[in-house]
C-alpha positions in Angstrom: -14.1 20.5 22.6 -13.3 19.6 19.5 -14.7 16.2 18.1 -13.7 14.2 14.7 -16.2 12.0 13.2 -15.1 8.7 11.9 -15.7 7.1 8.7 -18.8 5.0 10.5 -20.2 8.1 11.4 -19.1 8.0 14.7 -18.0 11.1 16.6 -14.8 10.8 19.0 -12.9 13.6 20.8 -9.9 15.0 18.8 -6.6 13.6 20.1 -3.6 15.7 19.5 -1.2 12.9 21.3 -2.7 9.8 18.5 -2.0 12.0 15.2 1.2 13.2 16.3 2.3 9.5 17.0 1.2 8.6 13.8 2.8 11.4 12.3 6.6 10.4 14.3 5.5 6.6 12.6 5.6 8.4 9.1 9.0 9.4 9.5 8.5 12.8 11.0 10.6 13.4 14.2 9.5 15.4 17.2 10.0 18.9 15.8 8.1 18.3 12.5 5.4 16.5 13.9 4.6 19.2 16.7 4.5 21.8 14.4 1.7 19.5 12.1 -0.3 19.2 15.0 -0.2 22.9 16.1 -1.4 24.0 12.4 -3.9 21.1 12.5 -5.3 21.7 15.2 -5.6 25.6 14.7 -7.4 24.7 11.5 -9.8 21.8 13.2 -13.5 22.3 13.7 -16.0 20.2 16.2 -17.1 17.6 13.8 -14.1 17.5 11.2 -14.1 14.4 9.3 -11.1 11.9 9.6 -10.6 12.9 6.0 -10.1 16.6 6.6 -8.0 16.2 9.6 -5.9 13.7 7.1 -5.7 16.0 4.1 -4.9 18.5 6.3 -2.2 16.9 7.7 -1.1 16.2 4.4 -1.5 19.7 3.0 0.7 21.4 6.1 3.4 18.1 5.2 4.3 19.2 1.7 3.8 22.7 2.5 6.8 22.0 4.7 8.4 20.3 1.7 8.1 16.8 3.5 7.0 14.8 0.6 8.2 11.8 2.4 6.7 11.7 5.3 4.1 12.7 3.1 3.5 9.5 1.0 4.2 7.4 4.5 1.4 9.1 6.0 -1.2 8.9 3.3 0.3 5.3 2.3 -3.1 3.2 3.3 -5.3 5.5 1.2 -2.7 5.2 -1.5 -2.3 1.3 -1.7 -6.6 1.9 -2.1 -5.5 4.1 -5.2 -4.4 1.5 -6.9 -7.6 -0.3 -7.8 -9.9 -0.4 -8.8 -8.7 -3.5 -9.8 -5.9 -5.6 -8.1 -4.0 -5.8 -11.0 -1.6 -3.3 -10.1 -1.9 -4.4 -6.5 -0.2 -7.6 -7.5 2.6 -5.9 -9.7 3.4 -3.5 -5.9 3.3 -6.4 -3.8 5.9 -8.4 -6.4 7.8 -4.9 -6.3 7.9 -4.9 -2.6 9.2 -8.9 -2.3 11.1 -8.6 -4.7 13.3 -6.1 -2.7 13.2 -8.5 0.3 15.3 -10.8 -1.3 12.1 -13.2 -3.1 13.0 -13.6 -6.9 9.5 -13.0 -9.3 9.0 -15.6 -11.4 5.4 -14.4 -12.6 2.6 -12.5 -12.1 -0.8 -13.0 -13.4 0.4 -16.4 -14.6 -2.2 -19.2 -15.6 -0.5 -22.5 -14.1 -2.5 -25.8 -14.8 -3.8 -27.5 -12.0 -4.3 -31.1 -11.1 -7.9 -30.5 -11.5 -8.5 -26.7 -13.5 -6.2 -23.9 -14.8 -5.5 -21.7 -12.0 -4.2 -18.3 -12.5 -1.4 -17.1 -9.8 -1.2 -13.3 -9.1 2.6 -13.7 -8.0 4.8 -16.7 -7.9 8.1 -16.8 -6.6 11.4 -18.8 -5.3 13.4 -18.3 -2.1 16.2 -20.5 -1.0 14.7 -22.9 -3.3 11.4 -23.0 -2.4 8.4 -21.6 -4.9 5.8 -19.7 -3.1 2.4 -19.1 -4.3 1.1 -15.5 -3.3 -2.3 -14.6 -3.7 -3.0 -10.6 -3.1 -6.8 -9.9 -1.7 -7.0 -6.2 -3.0 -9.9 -3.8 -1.2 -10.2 0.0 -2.3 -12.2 0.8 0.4 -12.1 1.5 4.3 -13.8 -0.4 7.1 -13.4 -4.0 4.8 -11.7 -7.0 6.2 -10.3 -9.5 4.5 -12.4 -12.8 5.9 -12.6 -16.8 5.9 -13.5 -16.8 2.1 -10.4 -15.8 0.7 -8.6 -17.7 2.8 -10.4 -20.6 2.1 -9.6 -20.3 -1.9 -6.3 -19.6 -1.3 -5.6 -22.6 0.2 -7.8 -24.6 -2.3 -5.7 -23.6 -5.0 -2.6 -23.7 -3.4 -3.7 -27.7 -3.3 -4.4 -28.1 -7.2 -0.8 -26.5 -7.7 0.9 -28.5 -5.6 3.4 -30.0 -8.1 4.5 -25.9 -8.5 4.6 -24.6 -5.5 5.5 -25.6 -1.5 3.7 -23.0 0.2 0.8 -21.0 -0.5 1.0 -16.9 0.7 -2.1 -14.6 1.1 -1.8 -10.7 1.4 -4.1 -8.4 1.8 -3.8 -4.5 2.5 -6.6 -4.4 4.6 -6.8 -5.9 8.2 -8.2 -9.8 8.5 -10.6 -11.3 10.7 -10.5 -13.9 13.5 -11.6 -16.7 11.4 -9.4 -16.2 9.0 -6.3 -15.8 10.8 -7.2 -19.2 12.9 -8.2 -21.5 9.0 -5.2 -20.0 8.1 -3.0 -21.3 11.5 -4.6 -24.2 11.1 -3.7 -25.0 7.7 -0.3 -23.6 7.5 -1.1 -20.8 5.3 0.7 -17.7 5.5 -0.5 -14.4 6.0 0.3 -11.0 5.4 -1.9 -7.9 6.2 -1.8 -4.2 6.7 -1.0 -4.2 10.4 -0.1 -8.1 11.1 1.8 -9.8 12.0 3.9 -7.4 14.2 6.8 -7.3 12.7 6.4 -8.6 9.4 3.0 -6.4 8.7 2.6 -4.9 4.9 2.8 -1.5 5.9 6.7 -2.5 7.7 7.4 -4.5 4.5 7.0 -1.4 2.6 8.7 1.1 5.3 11.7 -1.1 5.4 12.5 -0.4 1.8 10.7 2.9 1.5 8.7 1.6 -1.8 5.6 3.8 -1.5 3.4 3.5 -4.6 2.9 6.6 -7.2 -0.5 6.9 -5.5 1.4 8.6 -2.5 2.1 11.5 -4.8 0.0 14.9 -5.3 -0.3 15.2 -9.1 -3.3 14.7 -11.5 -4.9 12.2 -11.1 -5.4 11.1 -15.2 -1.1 11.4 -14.8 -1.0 9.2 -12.1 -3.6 7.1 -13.4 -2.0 7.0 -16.8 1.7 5.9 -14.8 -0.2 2.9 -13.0 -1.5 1.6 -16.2 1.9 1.6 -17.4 3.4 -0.4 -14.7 4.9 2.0 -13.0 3.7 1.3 -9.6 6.5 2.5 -7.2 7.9 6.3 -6.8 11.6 4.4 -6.8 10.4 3.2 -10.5 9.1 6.5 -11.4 12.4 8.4 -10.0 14.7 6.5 -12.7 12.3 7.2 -15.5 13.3 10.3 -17.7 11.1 13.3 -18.8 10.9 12.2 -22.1 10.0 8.5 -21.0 6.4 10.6 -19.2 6.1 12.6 -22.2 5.7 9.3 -24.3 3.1 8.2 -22.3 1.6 10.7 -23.1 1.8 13.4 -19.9 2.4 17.1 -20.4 6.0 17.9 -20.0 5.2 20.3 -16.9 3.2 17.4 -15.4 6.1 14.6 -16.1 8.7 17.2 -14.6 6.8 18.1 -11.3 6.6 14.3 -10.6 9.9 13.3 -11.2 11.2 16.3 -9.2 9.1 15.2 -6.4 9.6 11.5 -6.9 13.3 11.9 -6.8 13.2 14.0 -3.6 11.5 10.9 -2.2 14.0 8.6 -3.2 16.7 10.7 -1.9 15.1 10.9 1.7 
């Protein structure tokens, strides 16, 4: 028997039936995702890390030139690459509403309140209405996103009141219980990784396919480097030109591997 320990140290028999589901989720139909799991699981030892088991499923992916099923299946991890700060959390979640149909008035913009100067990580307009979104950023597994935040978000959606009419929390981690009830109490809205069904971030982001660069195998001071420059999305990267990278400072090789792949992605 072949048994995976989990990131709490837990160990829990290998199911071949859970990663090929979450494999078919990523994009990758029947056939692929059969074939992933019979390489996987030839490769699997009893006490494999969740890790392993996900870098090798990642690994046997893009051997089988599948970038994007690829950056769907690594996309948690990949939102996590963005930190560590939530800077360029908040310039991928304005990215991602933004294709929705939500029109970006700011981000990181210092409003002033009725009582201090507050500053928004994303403030935008739908159908007339100006939204206040504030984006709880965690780089880490096995965090949830709890009262506190919530709390605050609503506090300072009060002291902007004369700006916005409706305050938004998202988070790409999962929420607690107290949280989600202050919140339906309150009328706040939230968002988070796997709620609510239909409307979760990680559907958000499938339905327009804007995975971050973080979903892409490169170097990491390249990718790194691209984040820094705003360029938070593989769609943003896949319109950039070589010479664009090269300006930023990456090695031409580098800048033409990840535009190549980049642009694959787009394609799919």
């Amino acid at each position: 028997m072949i048994r995976v320990r989990k990131w709490d140290g837990r160990l829990q028999e290998f199911d071949p039936d859970k990663l090929r589901r979450t494999l078919m989720r990523a994009g990758a139909d029947r056939e692929l995702a059969d074939e992933v799991v019979h390489r996987v699981a030839s490769m699997a030892y009893d006490g494999i890390t969740t890790r392993e088991l996900l870098e090798m499923a990642l690994e046997t992916l893009r051997s089988l030139e599948r970038h994007d099923a690829a950056a769907r299946y690594d996309l948690k991890r990949a939102i996590m690459r963005l930190g560590p700060t939530g800077y360029p959390f908040e310039r991928y979640v304005a990215k991602i509403l933004e294709a929705h149909g939500y029109r970006v008035l700011h981000v990181g913009h210092v409003f002033r309140g009725k009582c201090v100067d507050q500053e928004v990580d994303v403030a935008l307009e739908v159908e007339g209405r100006r939204v206040m979104v504030e984006c709880k950023f965690h780089n880490s597994r096995g965090i949830y996103t709890d009262l506190k935040p919530a709390m605050y978000t609503y506090a300072r959606f009060l002291d902007l009141e004369r700006y916005f009419d409706e305050p938004w929390l998202i988070t790409n981690t999962r929420i607690t219980e107290a949280a989600r009830r202050y919140a339906q109490c309150v009328g706040l809205r939230v968002t988070w990784w796997d709620g609510p069904p239909g409307a979760s971030l990680r559907e958000l982001i499938d339905a327009k396919g804007l995975y971050p660069v973080t979903a892409l195998q490169g170097p990491e001071g390249a990718i790194r480097t691209l984040v820094q420059a705003g360029i938070v999305t593989i769609d943003e990267l896949s319109r950039k030109s070589e010479r664009e990278l090269e300006r930023l400072g990456l090695p031409s090789e580098t800048a033409e591997g990840l535009l190549e792949v980049a642009r694959r992605i787009s394609r799919e």
